[in-house]
FISEKE-701297 format. One record per residue (C-alpha): residue number from 1; residue in one letter; z, y, x. Coordinates in steps of 0.05 Angstrom, whole numbers. Example, Ala and Ser with C-alpha at 12.3 -4.5 7.8 and 13.67 -1.06 7.14 Angstrom:
% residues 2
[1 'a' [156 -90 246]]
[2 's' [143 -21 273]]
***
This chain:
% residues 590
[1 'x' [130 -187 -902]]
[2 'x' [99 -236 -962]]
[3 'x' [75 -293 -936]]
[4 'x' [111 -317 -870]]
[5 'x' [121 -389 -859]]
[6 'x' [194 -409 -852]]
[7 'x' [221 -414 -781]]
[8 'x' [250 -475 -750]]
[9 'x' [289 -489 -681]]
[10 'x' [248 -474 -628]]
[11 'x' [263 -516 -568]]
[12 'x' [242 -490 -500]]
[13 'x' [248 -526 -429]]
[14 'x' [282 -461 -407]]
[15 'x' [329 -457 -463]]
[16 'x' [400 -486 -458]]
[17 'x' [439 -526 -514]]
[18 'x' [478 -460 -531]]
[19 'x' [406 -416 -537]]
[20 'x' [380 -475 -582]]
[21 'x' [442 -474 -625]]
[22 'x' [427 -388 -630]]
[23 'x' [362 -392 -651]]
[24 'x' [374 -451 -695]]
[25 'x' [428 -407 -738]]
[26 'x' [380 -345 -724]]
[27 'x' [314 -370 -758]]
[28 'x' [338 -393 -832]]
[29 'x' [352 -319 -843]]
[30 'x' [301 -271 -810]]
[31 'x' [282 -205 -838]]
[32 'x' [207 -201 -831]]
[33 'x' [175 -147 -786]]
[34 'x' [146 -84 -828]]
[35 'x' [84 -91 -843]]
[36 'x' [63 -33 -820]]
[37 'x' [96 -36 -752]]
[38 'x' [57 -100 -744]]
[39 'x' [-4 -55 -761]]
[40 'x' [11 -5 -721]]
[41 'x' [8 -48 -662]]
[42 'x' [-60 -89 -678]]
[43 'x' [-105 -51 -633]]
[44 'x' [-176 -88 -636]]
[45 'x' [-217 -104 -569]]
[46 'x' [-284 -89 -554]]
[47 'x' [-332 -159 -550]]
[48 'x' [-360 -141 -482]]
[49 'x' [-287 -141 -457]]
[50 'x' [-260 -193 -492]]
[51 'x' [-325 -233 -454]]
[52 'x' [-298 -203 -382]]
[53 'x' [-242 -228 -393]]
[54 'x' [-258 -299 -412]]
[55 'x' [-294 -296 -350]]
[56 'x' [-246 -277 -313]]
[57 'x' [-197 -336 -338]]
[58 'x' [-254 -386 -324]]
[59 'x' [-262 -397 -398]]
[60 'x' [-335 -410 -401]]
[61 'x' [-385 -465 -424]]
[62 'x' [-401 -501 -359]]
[63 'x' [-332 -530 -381]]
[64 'x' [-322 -579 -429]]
[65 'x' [-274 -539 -474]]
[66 'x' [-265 -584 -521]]
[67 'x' [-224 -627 -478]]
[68 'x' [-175 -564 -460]]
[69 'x' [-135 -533 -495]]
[70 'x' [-128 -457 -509]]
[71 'x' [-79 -415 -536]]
[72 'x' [-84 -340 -580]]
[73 'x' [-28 -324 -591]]
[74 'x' [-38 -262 -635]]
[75 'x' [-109 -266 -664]]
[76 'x' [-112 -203 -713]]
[77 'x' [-186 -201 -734]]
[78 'x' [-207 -257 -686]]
[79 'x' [-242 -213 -637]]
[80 'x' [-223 -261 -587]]
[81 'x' [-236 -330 -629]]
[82 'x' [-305 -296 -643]]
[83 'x' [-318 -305 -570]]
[84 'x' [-291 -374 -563]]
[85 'x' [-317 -406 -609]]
[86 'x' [-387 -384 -591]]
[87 'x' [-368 -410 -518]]
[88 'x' [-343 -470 -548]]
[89 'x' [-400 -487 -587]]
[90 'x' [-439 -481 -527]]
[91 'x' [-390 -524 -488]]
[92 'x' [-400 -576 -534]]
[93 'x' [-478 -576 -531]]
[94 'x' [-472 -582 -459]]
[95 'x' [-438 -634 -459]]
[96 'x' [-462 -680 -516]]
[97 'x' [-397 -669 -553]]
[98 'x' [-389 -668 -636]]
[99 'x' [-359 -598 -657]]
[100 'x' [-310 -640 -690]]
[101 'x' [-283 -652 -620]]
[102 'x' [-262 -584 -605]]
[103 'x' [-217 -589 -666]]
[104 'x' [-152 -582 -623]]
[105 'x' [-192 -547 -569]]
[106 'x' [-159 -480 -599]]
[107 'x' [-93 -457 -635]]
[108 'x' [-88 -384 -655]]
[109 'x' [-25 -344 -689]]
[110 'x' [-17 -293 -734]]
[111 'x' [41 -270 -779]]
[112 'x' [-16 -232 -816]]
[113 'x' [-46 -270 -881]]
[114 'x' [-98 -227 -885]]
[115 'x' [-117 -239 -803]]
[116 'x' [-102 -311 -823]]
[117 'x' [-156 -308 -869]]
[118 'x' [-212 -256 -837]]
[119 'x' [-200 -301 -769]]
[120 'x' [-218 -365 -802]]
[121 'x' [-283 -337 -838]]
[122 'x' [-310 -303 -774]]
[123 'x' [-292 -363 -739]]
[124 'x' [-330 -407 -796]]
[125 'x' [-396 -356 -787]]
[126 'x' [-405 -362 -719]]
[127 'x' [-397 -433 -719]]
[128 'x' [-448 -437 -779]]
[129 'x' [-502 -378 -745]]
[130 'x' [-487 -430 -685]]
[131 'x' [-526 -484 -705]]
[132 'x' [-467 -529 -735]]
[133 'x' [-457 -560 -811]]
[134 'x' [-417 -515 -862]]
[135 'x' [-360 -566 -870]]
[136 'x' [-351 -583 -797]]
[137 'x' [-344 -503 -777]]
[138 'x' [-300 -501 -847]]
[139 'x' [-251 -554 -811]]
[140 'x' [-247 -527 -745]]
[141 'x' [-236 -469 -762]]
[142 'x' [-188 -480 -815]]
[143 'x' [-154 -533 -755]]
[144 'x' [-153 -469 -710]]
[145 'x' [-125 -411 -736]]
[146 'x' [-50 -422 -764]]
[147 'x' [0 -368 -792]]
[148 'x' [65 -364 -766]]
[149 'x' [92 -318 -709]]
[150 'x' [79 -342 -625]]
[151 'x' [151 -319 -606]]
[152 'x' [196 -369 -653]]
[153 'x' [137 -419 -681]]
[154 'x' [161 -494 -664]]
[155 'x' [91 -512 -671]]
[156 'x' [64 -468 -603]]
[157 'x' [36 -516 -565]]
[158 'x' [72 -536 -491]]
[159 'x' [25 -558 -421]]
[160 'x' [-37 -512 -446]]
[161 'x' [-95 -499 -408]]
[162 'x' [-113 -425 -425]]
[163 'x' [-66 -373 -453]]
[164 'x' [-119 -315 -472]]
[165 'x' [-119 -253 -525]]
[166 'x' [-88 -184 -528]]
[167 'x' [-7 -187 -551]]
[168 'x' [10 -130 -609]]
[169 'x' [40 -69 -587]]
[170 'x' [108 -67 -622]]
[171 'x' [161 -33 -591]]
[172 'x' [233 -77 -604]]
[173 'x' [271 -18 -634]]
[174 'x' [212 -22 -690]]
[175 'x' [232 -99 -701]]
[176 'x' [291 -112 -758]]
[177 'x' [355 -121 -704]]
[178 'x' [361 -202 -736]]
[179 'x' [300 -215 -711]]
[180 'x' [308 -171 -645]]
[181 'x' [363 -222 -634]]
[182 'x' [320 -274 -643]]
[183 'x' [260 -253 -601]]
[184 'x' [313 -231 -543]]
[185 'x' [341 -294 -552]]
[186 'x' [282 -342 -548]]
[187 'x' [244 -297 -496]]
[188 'x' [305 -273 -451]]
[189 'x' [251 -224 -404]]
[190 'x' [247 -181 -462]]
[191 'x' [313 -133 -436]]
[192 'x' [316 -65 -448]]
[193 'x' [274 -23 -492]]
[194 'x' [227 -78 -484]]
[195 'x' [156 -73 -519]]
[196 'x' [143 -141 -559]]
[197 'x' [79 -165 -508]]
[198 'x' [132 -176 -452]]
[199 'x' [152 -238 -501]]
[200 'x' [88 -257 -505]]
[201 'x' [77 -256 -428]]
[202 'x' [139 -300 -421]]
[203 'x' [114 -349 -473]]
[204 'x' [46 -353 -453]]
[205 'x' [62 -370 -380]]
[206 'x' [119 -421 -393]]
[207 'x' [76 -463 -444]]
[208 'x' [13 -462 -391]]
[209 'x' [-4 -535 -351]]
[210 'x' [6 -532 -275]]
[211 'x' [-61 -494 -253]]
[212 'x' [-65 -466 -325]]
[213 'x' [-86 -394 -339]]
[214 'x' [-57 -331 -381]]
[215 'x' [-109 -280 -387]]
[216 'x' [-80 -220 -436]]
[217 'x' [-106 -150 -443]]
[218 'x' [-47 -98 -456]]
[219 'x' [-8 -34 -434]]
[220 'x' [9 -39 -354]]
[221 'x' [82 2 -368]]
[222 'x' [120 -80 -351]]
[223 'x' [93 -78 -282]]
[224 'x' [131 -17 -267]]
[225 'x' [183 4 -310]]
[226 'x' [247 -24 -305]]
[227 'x' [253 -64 -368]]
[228 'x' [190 -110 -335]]
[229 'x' [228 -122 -279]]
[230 'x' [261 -199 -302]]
[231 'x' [176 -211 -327]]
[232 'x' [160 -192 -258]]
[233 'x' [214 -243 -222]]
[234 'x' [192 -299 -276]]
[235 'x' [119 -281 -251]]
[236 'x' [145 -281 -168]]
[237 'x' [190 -344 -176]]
[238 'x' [123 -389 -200]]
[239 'x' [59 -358 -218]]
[240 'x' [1 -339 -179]]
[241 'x' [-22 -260 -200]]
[242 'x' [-107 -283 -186]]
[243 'x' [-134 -213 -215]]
[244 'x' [-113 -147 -243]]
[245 'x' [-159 -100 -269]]
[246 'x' [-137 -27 -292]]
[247 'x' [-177 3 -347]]
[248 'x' [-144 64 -362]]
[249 'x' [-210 108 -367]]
[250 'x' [-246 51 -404]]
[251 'x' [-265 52 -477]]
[252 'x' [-242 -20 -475]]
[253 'x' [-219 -23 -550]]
[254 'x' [-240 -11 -625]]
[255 'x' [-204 57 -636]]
[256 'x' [-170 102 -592]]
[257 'x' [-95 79 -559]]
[258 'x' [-48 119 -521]]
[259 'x' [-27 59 -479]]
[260 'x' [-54 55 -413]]
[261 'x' [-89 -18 -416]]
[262 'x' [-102 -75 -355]]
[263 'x' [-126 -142 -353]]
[264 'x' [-82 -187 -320]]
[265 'x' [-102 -250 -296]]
[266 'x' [-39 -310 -284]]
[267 'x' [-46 -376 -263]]
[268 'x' [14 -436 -263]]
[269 'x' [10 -442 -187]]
[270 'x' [33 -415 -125]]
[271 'x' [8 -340 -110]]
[272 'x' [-60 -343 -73]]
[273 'x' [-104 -286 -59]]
[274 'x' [-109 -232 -103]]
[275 'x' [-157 -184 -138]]
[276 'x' [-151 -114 -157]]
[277 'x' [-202 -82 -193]]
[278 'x' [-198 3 -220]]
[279 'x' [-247 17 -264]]
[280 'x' [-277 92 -275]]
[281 'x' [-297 131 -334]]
[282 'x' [-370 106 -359]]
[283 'x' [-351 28 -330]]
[284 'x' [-376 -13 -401]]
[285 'x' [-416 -73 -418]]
[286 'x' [-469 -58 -374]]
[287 'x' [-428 -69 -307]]
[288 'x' [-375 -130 -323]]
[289 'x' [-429 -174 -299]]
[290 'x' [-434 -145 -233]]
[291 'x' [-362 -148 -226]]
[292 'x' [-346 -212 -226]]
[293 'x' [-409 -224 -189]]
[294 'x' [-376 -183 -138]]
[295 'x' [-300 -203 -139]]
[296 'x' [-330 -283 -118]]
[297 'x' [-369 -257 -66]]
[298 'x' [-348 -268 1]]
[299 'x' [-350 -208 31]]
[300 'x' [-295 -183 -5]]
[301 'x' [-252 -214 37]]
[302 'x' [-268 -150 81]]
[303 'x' [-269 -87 66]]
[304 'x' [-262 -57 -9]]
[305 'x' [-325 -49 -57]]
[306 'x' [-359 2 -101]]
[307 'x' [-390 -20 -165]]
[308 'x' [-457 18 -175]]
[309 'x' [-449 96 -201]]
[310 'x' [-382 79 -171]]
[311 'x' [-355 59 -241]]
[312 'x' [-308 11 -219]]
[313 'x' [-280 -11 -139]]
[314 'x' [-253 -77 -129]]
[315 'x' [-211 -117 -64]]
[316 'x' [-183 -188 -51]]
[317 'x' [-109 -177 -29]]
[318 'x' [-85 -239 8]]
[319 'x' [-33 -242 -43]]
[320 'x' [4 -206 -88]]
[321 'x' [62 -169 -94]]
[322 'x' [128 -206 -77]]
[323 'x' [194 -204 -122]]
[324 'x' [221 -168 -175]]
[325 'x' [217 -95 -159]]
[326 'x' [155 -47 -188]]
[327 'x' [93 -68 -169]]
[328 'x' [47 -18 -135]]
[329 'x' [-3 30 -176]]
[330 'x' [-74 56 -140]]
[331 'x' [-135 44 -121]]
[332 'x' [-160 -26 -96]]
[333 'x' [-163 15 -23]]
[334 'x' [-91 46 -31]]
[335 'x' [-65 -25 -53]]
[336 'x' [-94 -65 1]]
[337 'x' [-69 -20 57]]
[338 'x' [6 -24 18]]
[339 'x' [1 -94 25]]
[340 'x' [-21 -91 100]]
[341 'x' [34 -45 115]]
[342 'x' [87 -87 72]]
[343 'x' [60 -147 113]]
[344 'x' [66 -111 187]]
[345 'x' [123 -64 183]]
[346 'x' [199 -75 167]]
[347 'x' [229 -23 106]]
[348 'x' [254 46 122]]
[349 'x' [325 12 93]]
[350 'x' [342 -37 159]]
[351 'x' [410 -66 184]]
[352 'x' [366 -73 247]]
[353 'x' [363 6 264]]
[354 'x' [422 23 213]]
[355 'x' [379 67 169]]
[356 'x' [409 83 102]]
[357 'x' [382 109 37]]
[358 'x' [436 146 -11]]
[359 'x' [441 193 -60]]
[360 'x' [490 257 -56]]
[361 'x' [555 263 -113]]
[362 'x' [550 258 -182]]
[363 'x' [609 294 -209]]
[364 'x' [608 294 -295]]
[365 'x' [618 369 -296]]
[366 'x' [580 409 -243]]
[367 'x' [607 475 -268]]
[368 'x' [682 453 -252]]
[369 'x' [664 414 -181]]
[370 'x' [612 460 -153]]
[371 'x' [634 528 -142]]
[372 'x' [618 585 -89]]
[373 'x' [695 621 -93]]
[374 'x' [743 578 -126]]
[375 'x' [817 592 -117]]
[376 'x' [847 525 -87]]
[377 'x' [872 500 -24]]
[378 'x' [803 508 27]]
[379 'x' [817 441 56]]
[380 'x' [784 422 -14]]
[381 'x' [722 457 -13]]
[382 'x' [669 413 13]]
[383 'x' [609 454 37]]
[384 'x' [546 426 -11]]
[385 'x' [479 423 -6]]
[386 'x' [435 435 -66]]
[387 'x' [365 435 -82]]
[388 'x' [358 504 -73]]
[389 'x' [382 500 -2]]
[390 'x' [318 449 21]]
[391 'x' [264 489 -11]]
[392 'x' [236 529 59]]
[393 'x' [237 453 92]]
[394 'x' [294 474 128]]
[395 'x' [369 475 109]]
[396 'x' [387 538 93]]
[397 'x' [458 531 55]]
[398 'x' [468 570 -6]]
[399 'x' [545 580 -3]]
[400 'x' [558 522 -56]]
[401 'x' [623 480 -42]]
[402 'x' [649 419 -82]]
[403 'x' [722 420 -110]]
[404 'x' [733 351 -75]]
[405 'x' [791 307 -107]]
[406 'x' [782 256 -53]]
[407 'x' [822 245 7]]
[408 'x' [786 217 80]]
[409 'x' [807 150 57]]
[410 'x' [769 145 -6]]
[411 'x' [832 156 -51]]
[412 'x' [847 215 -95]]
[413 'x' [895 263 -71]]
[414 'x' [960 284 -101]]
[415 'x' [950 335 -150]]
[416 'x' [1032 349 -140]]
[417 'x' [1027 365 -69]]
[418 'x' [968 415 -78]]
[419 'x' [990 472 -127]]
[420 'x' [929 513 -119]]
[421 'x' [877 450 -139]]
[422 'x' [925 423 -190]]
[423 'x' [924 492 -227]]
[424 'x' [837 494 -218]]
[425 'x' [834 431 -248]]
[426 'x' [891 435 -306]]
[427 'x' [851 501 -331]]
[428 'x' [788 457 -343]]
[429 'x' [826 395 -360]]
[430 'x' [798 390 -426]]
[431 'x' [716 383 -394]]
[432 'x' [745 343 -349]]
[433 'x' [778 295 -392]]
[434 'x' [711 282 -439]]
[435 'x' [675 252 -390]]
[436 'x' [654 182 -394]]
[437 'x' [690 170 -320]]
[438 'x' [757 194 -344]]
[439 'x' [758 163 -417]]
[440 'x' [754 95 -376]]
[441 'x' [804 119 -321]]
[442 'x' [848 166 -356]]
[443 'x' [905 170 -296]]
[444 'x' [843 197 -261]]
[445 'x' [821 245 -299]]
[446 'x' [801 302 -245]]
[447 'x' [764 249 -199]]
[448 'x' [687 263 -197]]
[449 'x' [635 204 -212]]
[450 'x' [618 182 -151]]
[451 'x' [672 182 -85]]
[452 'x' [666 230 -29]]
[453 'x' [645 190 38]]
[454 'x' [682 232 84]]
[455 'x' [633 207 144]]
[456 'x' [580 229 119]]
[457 'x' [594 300 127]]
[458 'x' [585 303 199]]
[459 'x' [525 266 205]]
[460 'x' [456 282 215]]
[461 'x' [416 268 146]]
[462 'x' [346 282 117]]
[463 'x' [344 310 50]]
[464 'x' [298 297 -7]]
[465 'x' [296 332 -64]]
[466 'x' [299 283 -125]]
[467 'x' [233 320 -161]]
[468 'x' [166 341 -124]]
[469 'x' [99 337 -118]]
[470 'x' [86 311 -56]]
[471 'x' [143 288 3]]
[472 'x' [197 340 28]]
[473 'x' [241 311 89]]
[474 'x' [292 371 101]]
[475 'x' [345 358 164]]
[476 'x' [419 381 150]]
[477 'x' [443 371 225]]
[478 'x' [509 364 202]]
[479 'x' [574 394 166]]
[480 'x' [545 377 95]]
[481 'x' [555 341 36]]
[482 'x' [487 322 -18]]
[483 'x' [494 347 -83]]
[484 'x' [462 286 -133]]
[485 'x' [394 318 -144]]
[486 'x' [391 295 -68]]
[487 'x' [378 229 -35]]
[488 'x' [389 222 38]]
[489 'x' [373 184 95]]
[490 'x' [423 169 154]]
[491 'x' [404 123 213]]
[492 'x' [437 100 283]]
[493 'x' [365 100 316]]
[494 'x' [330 145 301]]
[495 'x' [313 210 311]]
[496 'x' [311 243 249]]
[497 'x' [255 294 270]]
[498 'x' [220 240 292]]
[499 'x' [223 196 226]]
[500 'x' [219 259 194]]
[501 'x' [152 270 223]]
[502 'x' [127 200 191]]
[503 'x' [159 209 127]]
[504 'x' [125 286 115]]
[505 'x' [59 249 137]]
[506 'x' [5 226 83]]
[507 'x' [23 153 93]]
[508 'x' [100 165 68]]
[509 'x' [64 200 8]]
[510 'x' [25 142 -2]]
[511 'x' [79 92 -15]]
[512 'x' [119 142 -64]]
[513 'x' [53 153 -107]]
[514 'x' [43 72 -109]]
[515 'x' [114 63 -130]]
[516 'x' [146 111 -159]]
[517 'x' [150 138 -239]]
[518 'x' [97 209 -230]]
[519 'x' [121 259 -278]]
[520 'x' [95 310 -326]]
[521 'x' [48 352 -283]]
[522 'x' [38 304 -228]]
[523 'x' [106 311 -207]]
[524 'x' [143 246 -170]]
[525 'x' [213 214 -166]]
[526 'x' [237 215 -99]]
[527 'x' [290 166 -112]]
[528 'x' [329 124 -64]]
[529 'x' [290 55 -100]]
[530 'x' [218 93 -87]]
[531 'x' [243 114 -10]]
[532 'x' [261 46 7]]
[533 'x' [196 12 -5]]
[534 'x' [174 54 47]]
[535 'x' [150 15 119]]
[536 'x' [164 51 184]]
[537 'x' [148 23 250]]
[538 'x' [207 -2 297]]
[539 'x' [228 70 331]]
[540 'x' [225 37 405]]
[541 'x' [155 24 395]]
[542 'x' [132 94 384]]
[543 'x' [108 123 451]]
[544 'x' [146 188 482]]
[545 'x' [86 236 470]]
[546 'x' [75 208 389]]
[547 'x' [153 216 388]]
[548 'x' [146 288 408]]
[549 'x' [79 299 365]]
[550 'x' [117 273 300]]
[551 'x' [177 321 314]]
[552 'x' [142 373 331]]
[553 'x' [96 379 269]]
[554 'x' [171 357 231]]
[555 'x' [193 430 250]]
[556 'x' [130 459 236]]
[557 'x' [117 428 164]]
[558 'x' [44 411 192]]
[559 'x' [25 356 142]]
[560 'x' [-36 341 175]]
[561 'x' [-9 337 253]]
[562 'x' [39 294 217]]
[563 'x' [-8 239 177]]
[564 'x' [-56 241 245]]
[565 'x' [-11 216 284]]
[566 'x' [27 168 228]]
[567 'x' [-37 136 228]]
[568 'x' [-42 127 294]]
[569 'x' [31 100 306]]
[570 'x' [18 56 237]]
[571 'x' [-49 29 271]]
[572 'x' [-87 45 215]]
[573 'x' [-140 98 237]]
[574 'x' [-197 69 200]]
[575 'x' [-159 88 132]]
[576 'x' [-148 154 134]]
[577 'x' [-199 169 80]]
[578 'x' [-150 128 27]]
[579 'x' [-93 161 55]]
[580 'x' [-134 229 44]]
[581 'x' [-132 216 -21]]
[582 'x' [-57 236 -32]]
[583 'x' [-59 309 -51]]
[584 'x' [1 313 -1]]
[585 'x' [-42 291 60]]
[586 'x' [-99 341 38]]
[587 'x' [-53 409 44]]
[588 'x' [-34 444 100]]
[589 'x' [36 445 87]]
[590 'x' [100 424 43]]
***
């Protein structure tokens, strides 16, 4: 791309002497990003929200902005420096200041020369249709708007006040692999098939003052998907989350974007209260008012609110989500009872009652390891269970064994001493050998991906398939073995009908739909990760007759026994309307 400025080291308080020394040797040479993939990802937003959303970071005019300093880091058109420089200007009026003042008030990016250029003009207009002198809006704006690009600039500016704009999106694999390097290099959160605005999350909130702000419009996908997840522990480990505000059915930009945006709110302080806002289809300029009227009023603190039409419903969480894992997706209602419930009740994974979540064998070649009649030694066939076998809610076994290599001390057997398997195996040898598993271990060539634990066979375990709509506990009683497409759940407390009972109940259903990745078609992941963010009560502290309710409508499939009395045993009565909302908790059955 014509035009870029040429890159120098850029030294960072998080970066090491060996990172400094990469990016040093990195920079001389960069291939410049395609233009067009830097097209591609300017997506333009709407004044109205770009005005929320300075409201939202405290970026207003009671403040004397021209003694603070804020930071756009990838100004495109200047829909954002449109807005703060009319906020600015006002700033100054209010408080006798010289435009001149507000000079360094404001440093905006842009590898663009043509943004470059259309940034600094609409800057200069509003400045000028503001009241001020030609030459004076000429300077400023000239002083504001710089080209060069936010990630690898040494002239980004450290200890900022505000961090505010809407970061391109640019997928990495669309980004020459030099400066890939580079941009993974200087920014290490971006892991994965990162999208470029995780860099610009990192570098936003390590250049912000203590009690500084980052206030970004952009695609949600890093708060959930796995290639977020270091973002999300840089965000845990010193950040306060103040406000998040999902605008997925909002016409929030210029033109139409697949990308399912959210305003997200940071401050450079430890995590205080917290709040959520969904807006609906229709919210526009003609309600962000009466939000953030509503999200400082005090009665927030209680129970969640309805914007008017119900366009938009908004809670204060006591805090925000802790650590690195997903963060929850829902309403403000279904949020705030997550957190309760995180906050009251220990996860369905506890040392304290031994309850386990797994996942059955992954074997590299189903069609050699699963059989229903193969001729070896029957010491070696493993009775399975599949998918199939869960889908009436109860275990009905399809005949499916697993041609099991592994002896009850987690070691593979000897192929010499067992004719009949050594023969089975040899004639598929050559599947067997192209796996992945076997190229790394090639003396163990027949042994299936994962090890057989033996004592787990015996054991009492509820079964979930991996894909469904809505939560499907299924109790093997014993004598079989998951097949992968199955996670399980073992526990020395428990009674499995019993927990089975909570976890077929609306409130289980709840926690999978906040967490986990929802499929084509509404389907869900019910992985082992989504099944352990689950809370259950301490077993002991279920009374006898709830204990026999919850197993009772277990063996019946009776969703609805099951969530009435979940929500009784979870205290939580008063929400059963946003538990209702999980299609799961409204049928009848699985």
């Amino acid at each position: 791309m014509a035009g870029l400025l040429p890159y120098a080291r850029r030294v960072k308080a998080v970066a090491g002497e060996t990172r400094q020394l990469m990016l040093g040797e990195m920079l001389s040479s960069l291939t410049a990003i395609p233009a067009e993939s830097v097209e591609h990802g300017e997506v333009f937003t709407r004044r109205w929200v770009v005005d929320l959303i300075l409201d939202l970071a405290g970026y207003t005019p009671d403040r004397d902005l021209a003694s603070l300093t804020a930071v756009e880091p990838a100004c495109g058109g200047g829909a954002f420096l449109a807005a703060m420089a009319a906020r600015v200007s006002d700033s100054c009026r209010k408080h006798d200041r010289p435009l001149l003042d507000a000079r360094r008030a404001v440093h905006a990016f842009d590898l663009l020369t043509s943004n470059v250029t259309a940034s600094r003009r609409l800057v200069r207009e509003v400045l000028v249709d503001e009241g001020w002198p030609l030459p004076e809006a000429r300077e400023v704006a000239t002083a504001w708007v710089r080209q060069g690009d936010y990630l690898l600039d040494p002239d980004v500016p450290d200890g900022v006040d505000f961090v505010l704009g809407n970061p391109p999106y640019v997928r990495l694999e669309d980004v020459p692999a030099d400066r890939m390097l580079a941009y993974r290099t200087a920014c290490p959160t971006m892991t994965g098939r990162s999208d470029l605005y995780v860099g610009f999350f990192e570098q936003g909130l390590r250049s912000l003052a203590s009690g500084g702000v980052l206030a970004f419009i952009c695609a949600d996908r890093w708060m959930r998907n796995q290639y977020g997840r270091q973002l999300r522990e840089l965000i845990a480990a010193g950040y306060s989350v103040d406000v998040t505000v999902n605008m997925h059915d909002v016409d929030a930009f210029e033109r139409q974007v697949s990308a399912y945006p959210a305003v997200t709110v940071i401050r450079r302080a430890g995590q205080g209260e917290a709040v959520v806002v969904e807006t609906r289809r229709g919210f526009g300029p003609q309600d962000a008012p009466g939000l953030t009227e509503v999200m400082s009023a005090p009665e927030l603190r209680g129970a969640p609110a309805a914007g008017v039409g119900g366009r938009y419903e908004v809670a204060r969480l006591p805090h925000w989500f802790t650590g690195g894992e997903s963060w929850p997706a829902g309403s403000p209602s279904r949020l705030a009872l997550i957190e309760e419930l995180n906050d009251r009740f220990p996860p369905l994974e506890d040392a304290h009652t031994g309850t386990r979540v797994g996942i059955g064998v992954a074997t590299g070649a189903d069609s050699v390891f699963i059989t229903t009649d193969a001729d070896v030694e029957p010491r070696r066939l493993l009775p399975l269970s599949m998918v199939r076998d869960t889908t009436s809610g109860c275990h009905s076994w399809s005949g499916h064994y697993l041609v099991n290599p592994w002896d009850a001390d987690g070691q593979l057997v000897d192929l010499a001493a067992l004719p009949r398997l050594r023969a089975y195996y040899q004639r598929h040898s050559a599947a067997l050998r192209r796996r992945h598993v076997a190229g790394r271990r090639p003396d163990q060539w027949y042994r299936t991906i994962d090890k057989v634990d033996h004592s787990l066979v015996e054991r009492p375990k509820l079964l979930f398939p991996d894909m469904k709509t809505t939560i499907h506990p299924v109790l093997d009683e014993g004598g079989f073995y998951p097949h992968h497409n199955l996670y399980y759940i073992v526990s020395d407390s428990w009674d499995l009908r019993v927990l089975g009972g909570l976890l077929l109940s609306g409130v289980a259903q709840a926690f999978v739909e906040a967490y986990a990745i929802r499929m084509r078609g509404g389907t869900l992941r019910f992985q082992a990760q989504y099944l352990r963010r689950i809370r259950v009560p301490r077993p002991e502290l279920i009374s006898t007759a709830d204990r026999a309710v919850l197993a009772s409508a277990f063996d019946r499939r009776d969703t609805r026994a099951a969530t009435r009395v979940a929500l009784r045993v979870y205290g939580i009565e008063e929400f059963g309307e946003v538990i209702g909302g999980s299609a799961f908790a409204r049928g009848g059955g699985a």
